[in-house]
DRENDO-1510 file (C-alpha; in Angstrom, 1 decimal, always signed):
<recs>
REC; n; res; u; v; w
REC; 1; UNK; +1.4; -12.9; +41.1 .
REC; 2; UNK; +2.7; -9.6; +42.7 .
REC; 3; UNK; +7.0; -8.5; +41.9 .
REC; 4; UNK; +6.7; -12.1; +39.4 .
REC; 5; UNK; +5.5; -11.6; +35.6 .
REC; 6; UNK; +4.4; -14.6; +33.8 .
REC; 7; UNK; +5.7; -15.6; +30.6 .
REC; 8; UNK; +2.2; -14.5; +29.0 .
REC; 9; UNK; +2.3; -11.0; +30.6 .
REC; 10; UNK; +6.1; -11.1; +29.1 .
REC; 11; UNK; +4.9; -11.3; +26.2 .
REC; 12; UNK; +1.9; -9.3; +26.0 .
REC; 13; UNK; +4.9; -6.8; +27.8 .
REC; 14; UNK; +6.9; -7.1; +25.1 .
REC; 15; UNK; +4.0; -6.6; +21.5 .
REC; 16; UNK; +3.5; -2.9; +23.7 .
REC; 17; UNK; +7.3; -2.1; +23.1 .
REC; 18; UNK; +7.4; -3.6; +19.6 .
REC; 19; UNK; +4.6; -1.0; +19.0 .
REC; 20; UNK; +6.4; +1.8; +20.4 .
REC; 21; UNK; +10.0; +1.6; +19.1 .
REC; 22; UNK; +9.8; -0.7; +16.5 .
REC; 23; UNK; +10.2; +1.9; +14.0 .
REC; 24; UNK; +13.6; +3.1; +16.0 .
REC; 25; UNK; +14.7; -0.9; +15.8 .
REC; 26; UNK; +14.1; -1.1; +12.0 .
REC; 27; UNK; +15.9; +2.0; +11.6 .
REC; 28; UNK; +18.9; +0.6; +13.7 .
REC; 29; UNK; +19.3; -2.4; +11.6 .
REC; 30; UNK; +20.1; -0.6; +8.6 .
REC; 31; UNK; +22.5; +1.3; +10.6 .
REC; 32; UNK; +20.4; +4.4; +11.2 .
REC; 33; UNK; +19.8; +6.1; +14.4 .
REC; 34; UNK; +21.9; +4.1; +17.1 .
REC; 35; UNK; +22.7; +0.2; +18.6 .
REC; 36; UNK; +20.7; -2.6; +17.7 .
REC; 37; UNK; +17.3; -1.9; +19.8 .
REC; 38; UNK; +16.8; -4.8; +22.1 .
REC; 39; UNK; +12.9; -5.2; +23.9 .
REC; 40; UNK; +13.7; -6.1; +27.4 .
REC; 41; UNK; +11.0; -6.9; +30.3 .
REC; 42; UNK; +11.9; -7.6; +34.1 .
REC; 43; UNK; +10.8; -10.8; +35.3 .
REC; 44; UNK; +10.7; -10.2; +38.7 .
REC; 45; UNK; +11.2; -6.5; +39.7 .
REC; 46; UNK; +11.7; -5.8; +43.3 .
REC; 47; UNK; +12.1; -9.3; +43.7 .
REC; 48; UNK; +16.2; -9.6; +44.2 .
REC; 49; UNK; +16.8; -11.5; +47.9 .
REC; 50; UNK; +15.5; -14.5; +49.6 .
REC; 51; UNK; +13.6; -12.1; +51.8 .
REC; 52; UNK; +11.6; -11.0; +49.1 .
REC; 53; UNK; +10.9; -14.5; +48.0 .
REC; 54; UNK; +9.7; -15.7; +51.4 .
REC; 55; UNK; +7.3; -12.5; +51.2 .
REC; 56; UNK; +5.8; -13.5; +48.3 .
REC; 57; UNK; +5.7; -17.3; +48.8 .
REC; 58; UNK; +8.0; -20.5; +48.0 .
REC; 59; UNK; +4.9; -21.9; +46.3 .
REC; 60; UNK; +4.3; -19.2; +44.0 .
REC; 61; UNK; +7.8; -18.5; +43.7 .
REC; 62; UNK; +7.9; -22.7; +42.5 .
REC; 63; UNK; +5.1; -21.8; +40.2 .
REC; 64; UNK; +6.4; -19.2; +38.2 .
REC; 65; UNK; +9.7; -20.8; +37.8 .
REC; 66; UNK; +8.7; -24.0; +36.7 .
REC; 67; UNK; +6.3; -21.7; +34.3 .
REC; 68; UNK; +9.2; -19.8; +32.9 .
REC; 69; UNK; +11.4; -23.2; +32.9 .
REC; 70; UNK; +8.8; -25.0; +30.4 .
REC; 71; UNK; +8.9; -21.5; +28.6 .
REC; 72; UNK; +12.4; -21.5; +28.2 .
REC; 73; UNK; +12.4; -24.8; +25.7 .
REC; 74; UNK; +10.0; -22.9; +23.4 .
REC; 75; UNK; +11.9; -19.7; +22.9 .
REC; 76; UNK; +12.4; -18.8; +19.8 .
REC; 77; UNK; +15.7; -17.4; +17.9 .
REC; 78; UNK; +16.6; -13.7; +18.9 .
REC; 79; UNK; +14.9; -13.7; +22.5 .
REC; 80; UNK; +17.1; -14.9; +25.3 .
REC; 81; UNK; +16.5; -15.2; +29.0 .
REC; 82; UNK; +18.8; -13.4; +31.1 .
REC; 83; UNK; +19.1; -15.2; +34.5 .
REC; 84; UNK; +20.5; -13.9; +37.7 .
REC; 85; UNK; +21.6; -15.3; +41.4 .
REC; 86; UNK; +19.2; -15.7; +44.3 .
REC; 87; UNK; +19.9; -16.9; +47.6 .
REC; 88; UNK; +16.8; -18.3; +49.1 .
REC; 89; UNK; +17.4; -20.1; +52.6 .
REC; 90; UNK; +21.0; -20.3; +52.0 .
REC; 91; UNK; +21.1; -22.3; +48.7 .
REC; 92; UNK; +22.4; -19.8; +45.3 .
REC; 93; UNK; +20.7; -20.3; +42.5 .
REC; 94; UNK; +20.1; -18.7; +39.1 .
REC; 95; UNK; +16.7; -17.4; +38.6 .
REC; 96; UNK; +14.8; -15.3; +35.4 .
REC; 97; UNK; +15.6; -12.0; +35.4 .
REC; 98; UNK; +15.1; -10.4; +31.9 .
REC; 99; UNK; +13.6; -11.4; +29.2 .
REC; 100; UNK; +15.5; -9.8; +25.9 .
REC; 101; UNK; +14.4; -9.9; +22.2 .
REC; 102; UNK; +15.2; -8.6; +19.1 .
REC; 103; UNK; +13.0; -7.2; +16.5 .
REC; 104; UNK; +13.0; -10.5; +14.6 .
REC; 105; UNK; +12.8; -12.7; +18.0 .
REC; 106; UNK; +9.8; -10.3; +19.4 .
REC; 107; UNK; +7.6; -10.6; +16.1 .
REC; 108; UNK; +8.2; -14.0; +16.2 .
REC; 109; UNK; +7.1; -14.2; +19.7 .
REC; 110; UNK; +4.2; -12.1; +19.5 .
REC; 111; UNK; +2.9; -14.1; +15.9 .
REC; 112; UNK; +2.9; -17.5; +18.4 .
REC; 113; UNK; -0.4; -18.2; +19.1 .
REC; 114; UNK; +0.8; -20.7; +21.9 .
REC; 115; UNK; +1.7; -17.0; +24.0 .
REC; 116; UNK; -1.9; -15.5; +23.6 .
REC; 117; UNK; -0.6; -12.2; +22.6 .
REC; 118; UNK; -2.6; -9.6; +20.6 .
REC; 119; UNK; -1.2; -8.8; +17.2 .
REC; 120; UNK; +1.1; -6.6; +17.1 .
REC; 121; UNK; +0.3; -2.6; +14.9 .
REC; 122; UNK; +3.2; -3.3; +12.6 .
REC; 123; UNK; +3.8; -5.4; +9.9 .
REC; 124; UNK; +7.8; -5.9; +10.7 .
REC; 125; UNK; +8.0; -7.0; +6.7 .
REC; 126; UNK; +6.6; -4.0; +5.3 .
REC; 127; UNK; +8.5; -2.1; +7.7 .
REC; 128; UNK; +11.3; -3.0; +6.6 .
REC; 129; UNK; +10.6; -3.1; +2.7 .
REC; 130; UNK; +9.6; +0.7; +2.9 .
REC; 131; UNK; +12.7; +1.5; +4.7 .
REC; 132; UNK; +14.8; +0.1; +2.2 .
REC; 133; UNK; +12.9; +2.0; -0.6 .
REC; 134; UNK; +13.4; +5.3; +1.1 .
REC; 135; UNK; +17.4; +4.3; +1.7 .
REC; 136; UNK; +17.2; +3.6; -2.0 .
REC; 137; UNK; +15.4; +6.6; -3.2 .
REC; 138; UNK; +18.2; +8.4; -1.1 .
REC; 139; UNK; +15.3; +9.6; +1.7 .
REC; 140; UNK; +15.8; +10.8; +4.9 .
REC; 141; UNK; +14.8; +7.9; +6.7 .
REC; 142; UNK; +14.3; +8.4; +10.9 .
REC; 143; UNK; +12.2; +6.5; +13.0 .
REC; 144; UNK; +9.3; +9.3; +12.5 .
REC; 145; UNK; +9.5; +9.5; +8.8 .
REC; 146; UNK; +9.2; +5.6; +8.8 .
REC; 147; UNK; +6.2; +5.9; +11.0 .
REC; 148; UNK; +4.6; +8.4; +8.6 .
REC; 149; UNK; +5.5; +6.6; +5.7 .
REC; 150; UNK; +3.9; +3.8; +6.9 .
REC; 151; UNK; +0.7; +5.1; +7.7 .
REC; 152; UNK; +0.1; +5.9; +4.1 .
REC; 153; UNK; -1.7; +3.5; +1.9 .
REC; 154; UNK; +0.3; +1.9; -0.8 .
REC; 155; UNK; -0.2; +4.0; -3.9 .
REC; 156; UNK; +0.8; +7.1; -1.9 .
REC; 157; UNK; +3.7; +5.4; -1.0 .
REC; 158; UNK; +4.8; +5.0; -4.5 .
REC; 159; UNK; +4.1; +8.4; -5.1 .
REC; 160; UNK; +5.8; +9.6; -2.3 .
REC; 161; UNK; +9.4; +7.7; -3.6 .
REC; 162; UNK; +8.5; +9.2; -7.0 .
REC; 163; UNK; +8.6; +12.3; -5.8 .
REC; 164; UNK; +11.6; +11.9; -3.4 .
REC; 165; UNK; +13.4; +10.8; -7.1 .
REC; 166; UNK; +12.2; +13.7; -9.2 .
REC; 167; UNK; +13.3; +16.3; -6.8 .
REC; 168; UNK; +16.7; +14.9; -6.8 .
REC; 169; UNK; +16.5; +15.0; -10.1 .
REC; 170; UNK; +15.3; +18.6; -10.7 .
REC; 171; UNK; +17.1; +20.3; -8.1 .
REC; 172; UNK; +14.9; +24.1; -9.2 .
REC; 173; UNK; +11.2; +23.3; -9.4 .
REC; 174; UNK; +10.8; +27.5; -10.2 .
REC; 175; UNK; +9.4; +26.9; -13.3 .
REC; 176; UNK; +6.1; +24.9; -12.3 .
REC; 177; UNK; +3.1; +25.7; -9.7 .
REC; 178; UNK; +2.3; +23.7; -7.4 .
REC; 179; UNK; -0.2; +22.0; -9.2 .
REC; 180; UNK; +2.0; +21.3; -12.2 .
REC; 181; UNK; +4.8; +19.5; -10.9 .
REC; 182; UNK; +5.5; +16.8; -13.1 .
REC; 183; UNK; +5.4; +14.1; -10.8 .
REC; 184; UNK; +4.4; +10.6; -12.3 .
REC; 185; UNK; +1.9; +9.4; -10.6 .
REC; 186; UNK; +1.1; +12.6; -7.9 .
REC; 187; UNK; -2.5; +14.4; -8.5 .
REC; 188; UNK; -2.7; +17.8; -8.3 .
REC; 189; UNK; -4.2; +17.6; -4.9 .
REC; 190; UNK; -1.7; +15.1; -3.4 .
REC; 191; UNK; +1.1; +17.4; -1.8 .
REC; 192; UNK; -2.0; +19.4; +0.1 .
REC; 193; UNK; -2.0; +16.1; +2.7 .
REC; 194; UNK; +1.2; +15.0; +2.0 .
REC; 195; UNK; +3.8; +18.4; +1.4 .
REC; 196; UNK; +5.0; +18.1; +4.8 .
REC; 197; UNK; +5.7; +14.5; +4.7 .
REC; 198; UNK; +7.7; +14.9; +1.3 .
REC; 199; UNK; +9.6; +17.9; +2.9 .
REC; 200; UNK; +10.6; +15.6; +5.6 .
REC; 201; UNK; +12.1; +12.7; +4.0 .
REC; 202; UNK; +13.1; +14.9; +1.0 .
REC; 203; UNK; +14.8; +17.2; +2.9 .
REC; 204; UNK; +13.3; +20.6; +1.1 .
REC; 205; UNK; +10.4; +21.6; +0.6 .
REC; 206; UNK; +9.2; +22.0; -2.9 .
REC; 207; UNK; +6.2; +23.9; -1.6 .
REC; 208; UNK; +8.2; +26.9; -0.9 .
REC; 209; UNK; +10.1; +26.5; -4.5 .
REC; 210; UNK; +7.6; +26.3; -6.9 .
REC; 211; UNK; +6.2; +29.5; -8.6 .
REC; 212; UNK; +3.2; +31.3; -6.7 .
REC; 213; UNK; -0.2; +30.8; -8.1 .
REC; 214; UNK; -2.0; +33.7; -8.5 .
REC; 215; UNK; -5.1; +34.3; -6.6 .
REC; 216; UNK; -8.3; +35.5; -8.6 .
REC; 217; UNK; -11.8; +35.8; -7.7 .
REC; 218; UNK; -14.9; +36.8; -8.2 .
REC; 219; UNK; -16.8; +39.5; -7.1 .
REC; 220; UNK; -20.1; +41.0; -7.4 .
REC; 221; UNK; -20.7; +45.0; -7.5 .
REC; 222; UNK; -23.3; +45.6; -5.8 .
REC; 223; UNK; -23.4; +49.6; -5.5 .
REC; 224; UNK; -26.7; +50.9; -6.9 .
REC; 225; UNK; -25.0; +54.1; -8.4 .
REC; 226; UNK; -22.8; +51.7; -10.5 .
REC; 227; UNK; -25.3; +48.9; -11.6 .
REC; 228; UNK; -27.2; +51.9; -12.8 .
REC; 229; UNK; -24.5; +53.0; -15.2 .
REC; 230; UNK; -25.2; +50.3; -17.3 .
REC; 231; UNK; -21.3; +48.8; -16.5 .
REC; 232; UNK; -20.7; +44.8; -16.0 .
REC; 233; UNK; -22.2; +44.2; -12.1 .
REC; 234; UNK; -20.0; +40.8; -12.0 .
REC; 235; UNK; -15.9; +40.6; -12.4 .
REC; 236; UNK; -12.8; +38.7; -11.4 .
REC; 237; UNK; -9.9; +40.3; -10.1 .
REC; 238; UNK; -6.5; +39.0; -10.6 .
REC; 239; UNK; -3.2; +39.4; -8.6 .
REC; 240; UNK; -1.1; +41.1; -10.7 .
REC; 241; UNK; -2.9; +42.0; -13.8 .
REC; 242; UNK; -3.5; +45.4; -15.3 .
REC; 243; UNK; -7.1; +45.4; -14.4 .
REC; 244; UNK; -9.0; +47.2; -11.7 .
REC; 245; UNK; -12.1; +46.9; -10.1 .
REC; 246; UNK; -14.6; +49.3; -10.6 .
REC; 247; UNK; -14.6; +51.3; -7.8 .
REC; 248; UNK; -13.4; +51.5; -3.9 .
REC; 249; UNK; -15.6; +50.1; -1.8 .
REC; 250; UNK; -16.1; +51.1; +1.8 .
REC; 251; UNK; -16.9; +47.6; +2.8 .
REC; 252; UNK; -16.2; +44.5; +1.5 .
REC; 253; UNK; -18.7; +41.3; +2.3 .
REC; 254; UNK; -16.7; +37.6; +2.0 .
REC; 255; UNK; -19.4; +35.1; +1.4 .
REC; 256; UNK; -19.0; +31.3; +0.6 .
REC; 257; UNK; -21.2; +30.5; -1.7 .
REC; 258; UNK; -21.6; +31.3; -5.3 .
REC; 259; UNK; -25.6; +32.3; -5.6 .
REC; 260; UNK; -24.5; +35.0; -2.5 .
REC; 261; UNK; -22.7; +36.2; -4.2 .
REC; 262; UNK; -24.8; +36.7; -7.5 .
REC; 263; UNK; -27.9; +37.8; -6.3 .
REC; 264; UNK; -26.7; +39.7; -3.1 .
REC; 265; UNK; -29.1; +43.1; -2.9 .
REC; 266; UNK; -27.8; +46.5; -3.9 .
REC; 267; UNK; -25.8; +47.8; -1.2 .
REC; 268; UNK; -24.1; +51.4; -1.4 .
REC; 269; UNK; -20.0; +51.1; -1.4 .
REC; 270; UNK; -19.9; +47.5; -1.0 .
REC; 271; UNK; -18.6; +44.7; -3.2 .
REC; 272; UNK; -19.7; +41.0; -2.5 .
REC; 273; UNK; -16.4; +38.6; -3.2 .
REC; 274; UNK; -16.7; +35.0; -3.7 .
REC; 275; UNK; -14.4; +33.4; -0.8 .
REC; 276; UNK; -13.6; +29.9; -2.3 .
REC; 277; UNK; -13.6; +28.1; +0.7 .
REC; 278; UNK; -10.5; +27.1; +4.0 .
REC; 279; UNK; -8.0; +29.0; +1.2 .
REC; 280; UNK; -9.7; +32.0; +1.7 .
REC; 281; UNK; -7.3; +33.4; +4.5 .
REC; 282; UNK; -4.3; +32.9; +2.0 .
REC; 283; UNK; -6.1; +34.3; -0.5 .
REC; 284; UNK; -8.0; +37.4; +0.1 .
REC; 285; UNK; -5.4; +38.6; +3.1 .
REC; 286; UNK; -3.4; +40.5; +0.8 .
REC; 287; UNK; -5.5; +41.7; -1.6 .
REC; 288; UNK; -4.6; +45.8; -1.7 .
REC; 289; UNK; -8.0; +47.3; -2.3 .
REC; 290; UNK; -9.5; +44.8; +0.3 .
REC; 291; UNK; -7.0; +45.5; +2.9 .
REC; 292; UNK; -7.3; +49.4; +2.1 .
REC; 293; UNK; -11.8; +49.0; +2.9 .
REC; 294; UNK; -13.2; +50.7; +5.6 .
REC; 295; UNK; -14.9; +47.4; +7.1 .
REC; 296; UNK; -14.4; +43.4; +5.8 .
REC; 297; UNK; -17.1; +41.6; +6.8 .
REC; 298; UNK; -17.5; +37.2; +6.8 .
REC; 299; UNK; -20.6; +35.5; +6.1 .
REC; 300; UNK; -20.0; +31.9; +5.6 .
REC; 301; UNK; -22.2; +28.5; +7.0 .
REC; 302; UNK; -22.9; +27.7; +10.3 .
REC; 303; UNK; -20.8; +24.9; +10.4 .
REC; 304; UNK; -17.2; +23.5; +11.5 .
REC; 305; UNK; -15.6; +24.2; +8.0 .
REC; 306; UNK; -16.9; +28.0; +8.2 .
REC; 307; UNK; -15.9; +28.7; +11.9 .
REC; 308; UNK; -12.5; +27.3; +10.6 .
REC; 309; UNK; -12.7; +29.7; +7.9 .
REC; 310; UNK; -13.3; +32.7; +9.4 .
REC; 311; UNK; -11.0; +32.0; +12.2 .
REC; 312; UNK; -8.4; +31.4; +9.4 .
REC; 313; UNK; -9.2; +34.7; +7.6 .
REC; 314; UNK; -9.6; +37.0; +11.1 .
REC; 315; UNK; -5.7; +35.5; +12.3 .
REC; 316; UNK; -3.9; +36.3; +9.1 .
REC; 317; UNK; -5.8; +39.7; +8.5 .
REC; 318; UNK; -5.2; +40.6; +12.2 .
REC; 319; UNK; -1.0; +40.2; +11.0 .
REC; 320; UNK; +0.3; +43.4; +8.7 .
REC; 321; UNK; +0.4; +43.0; +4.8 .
REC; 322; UNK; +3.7; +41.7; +3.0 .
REC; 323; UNK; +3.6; +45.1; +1.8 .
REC; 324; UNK; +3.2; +46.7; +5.1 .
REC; 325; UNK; -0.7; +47.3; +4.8 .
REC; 326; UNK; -2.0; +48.0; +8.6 .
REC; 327; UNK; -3.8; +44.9; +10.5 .
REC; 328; UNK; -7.9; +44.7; +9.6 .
REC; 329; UNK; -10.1; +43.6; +12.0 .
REC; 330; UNK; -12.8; +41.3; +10.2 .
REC; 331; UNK; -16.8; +41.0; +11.5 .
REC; 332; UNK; -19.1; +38.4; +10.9 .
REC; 333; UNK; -22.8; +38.4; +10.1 .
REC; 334; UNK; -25.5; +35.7; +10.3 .
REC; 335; UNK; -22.9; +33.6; +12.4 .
REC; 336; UNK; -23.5; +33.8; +16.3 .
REC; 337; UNK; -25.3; +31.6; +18.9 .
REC; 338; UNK; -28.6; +33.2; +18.3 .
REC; 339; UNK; -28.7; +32.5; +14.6 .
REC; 340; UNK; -28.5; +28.8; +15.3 .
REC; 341; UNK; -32.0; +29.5; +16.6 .
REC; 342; UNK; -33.2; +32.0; +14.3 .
REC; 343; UNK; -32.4; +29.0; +11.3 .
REC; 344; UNK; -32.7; +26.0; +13.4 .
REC; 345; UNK; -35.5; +24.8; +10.7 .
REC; 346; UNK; -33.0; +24.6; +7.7 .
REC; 347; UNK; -30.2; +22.8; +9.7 .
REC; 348; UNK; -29.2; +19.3; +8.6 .
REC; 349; UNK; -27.0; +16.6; +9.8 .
REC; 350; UNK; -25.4; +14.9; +6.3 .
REC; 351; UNK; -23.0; +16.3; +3.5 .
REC; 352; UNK; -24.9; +16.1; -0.3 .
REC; 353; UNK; -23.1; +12.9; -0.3 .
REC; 354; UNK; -25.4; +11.8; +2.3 .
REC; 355; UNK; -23.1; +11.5; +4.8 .
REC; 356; UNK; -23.3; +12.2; +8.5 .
REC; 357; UNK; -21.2; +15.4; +9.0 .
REC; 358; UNK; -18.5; +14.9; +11.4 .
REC; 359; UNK; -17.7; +16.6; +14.9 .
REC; 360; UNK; -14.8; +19.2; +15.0 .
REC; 361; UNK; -12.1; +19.5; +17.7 .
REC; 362; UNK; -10.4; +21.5; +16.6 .
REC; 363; UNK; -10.1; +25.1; +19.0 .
REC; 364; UNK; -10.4; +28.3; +17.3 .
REC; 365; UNK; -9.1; +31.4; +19.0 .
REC; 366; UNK; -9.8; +34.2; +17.5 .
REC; 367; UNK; -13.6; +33.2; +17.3 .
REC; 368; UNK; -15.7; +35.9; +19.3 .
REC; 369; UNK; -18.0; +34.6; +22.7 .
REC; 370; UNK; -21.3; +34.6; +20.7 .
REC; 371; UNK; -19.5; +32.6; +17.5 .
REC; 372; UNK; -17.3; +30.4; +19.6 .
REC; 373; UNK; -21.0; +29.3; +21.2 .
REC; 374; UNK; -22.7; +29.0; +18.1 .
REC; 375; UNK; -19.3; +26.8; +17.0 .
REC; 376; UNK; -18.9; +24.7; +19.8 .
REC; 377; UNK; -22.6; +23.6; +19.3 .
REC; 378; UNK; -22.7; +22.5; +16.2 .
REC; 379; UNK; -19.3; +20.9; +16.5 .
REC; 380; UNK; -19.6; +19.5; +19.2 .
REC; 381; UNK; -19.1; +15.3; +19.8 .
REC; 382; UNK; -22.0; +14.7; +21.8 .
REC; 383; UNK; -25.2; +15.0; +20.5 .
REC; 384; UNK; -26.5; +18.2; +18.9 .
REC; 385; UNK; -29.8; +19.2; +16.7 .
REC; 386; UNK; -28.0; +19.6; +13.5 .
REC; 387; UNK; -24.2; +20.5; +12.4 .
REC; 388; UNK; -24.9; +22.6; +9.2 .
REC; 389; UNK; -27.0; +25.3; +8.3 .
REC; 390; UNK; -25.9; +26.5; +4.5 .
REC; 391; UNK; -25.2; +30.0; +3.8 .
REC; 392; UNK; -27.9; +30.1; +0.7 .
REC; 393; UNK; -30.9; +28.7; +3.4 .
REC; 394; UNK; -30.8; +32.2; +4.7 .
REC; 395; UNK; -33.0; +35.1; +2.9 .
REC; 396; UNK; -30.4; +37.9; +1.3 .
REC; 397; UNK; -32.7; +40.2; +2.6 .
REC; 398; UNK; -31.6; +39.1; +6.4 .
REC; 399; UNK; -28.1; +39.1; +5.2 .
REC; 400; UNK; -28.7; +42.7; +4.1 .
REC; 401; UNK; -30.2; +43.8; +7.2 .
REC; 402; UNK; -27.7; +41.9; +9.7 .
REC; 403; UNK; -25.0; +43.7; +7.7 .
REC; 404; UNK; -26.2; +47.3; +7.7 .
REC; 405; UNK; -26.6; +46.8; +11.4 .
REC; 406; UNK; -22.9; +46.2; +11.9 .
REC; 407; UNK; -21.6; +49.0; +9.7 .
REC; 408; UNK; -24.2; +51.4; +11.8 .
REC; 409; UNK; -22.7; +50.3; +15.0 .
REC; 410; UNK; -19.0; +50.7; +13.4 .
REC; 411; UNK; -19.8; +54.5; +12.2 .
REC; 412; UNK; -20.9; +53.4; +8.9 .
REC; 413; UNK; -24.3; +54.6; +7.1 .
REC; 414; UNK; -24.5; +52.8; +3.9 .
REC; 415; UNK; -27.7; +52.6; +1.8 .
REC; 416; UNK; -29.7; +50.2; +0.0 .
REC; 417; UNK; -32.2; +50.4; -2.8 .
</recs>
């Protein structure tokens, strides 16, 4: 009925507000954030005056009052209906106006199967239980840490209140990595998906206290004049430590993969470096002898994770050092639109798992035209050949090639043997 809401559109009204502020009204009732939050829903908007009644209708206006008056013996505790005055052909009357509920009246309302309301997202008992355990582990608790919390499954949860209680406890986490925090019950990995969360509710964030792992990779020599010497053609390199590499190299090649690294061709000046995968940016960015090469070059797979990766590594390089080291502009190889083609043969559509690869949205800047094509293509959400072609599908040999070719058009004349 148009301006009147019926006692089932009330309530179906009333599960959408639940879901948006119900984390706001659980915080309230332990005193946090405000007032009491009460879920109110007009009844008749618009519809104030006799006038307006007449344009609608005394028989629907009969109708949905005697609808709301058989509603009004079945409401439950904590939802009240406010009524207000209407004069309709002279005679006052009190008519529904509002309907009110609190959080406790609203779930029981939308649990009634009588009102034919969808269930609501939130479980208004386990809402509240994690809220008391983050008041009790001295959390910050605010409607949008709730909502997080809650979104986590329940053995994160637990380690999530662990971790809020250790840091209290150890108030200088200096001493440990980030992957050694003594946390009972957190794997090594957990704070990668969940750090920002902690810092939230902990109110610091451990990520930024713990001591700095050192990066260390591996790298491949792959200068002809030194394999010939006779000295070790692979090594690691380690931030910090007393060792050097070999030799500067003019360029330095990022690959992905571990046997592209190995078995890479003799190239004159360069050295092949492992990458080791989306941490690559953080990584490699400040390596000194890196920074200080002629030309970095990327060569990762044609697929979401290694468009990520490069974009990744291309933003942080394109910033100055820590150490004031100049911005570095990084190239790809084997990476644009017309590889996809070139390859198309060895592209697939599942992970080793066996899993269908999933579609990216996520927008990448600093991707160049040709590799922002080849990206969206395979990452798209429509339908698409294949999402993957793998870095060790492609023949070193082209690898070899399709990097001489860009050092040639960047002033470079490197050999191979």
């Amino acid at each position: 009925m148009s301006g009147l809401v019926t006692p089932g559109d009330a309530v179906t009204a009333i599960r959408h507000k639940v879901d948006q502020k119900w984390a706001d009204a659980v915080c309230a009732d332990l005193g946090v954030g405000g007032d009491q939050v009460v879920f109110s829903v007009p009844l008749r908007p618009g519809v104030s005056t006799g006038k307006a009644v007449e344009r609608l209708g005394h028989a629907a206006w009969h109708e949905w009052h005697m609808l709301w008056r058989e509603f009004y013996d079945q409401l439950p505790a904590g939802v009240r209906l406010v009524r207000k005055a209407v004069t309709i052909r002279g005679v006052a009357g009190d008519f529904p106006a509002t309907l009110n509920a609190t959080l406790d009246g609203a779930a029981t309302l939308i649990a009634d199967a009588r009102f034919g309301a969808e269930p609501s997202i939130v479980d208004i008992g386990r809402a509240r239980a994690l809220a008391s355990a983050l008041r009790s582990a001295s959390a910050i608790l605010t409607p949008a840490t709730l909502r997080a919390v809650y979104r986590l499954r329940a053995n994160d949860v637990e380690v999530l209140i662990s971790a809020v209680t250790w840091l209290r406890q150890h108030p200088d986490a200096s001493t440990w990595t980030l992957r050694q925090l003594p946390v009972p019950g957190m794997h090594t990995k957990w704070l990668d998906t969940n750090g920002a969360l902690l810092r939230d509710v902990a109110g610091r964030d451990v990520r930024d206290e713990v001591r700095p792992r050192l990066t260390v990779m591996h790298l491949t020599y792959v200068d002809p004049h030194h394999t010939a010497s006779g000295r070790r053609r692979h090594d690691a390199w380690t931030t910090g430590d007393v060792h050097d590499i070999a030799y500067r190299p003019r360029a330095v090649l990022i690959v992905e993969n571990r046997d592209s690294r190995l078995w890479f061709p003799p190239v004159s000046d360069t050295i092949v470096v492992e990458g080791g995968g989306k941490a690559a940016a953080a990584l490699l960015a400040n390596v000194p002898w890196i920074r200080a090469a002629d030309h970095v070059v990327y060569w990762g797979d044609i697929d979401a994770d290694g468009y990520t990766i490069l974009n990744q590594f291309r933003a942080t390089l394109a910033e100055p050092a820590p150490d004031g080291a100049p911005p570095k502009p990084v190239t790809s190889i084997l990476m644009e639109a017309t590889d996809l083609h070139r390859y198309s043969e060895h592209g697939v559509n599942h992970d080793k798992a066996g899993r269908p690869i999933k579609p990216s949205r996520e927008p990448l800047p600093h991707l160049t035209e040709a590799e922002t094509t080849a990206y969206n293509t395979i990452a798209t959400a429509g339908p698409t050949p294949f999402r993957r072609i793998e870095q060790e599908a492609i023949p070193l040999a082209h690898a070899v090639t399709r990097l001489l070719r860009v050092l040639k058009s960047q002033g470079v004349g490197l050999e191979t043997f």
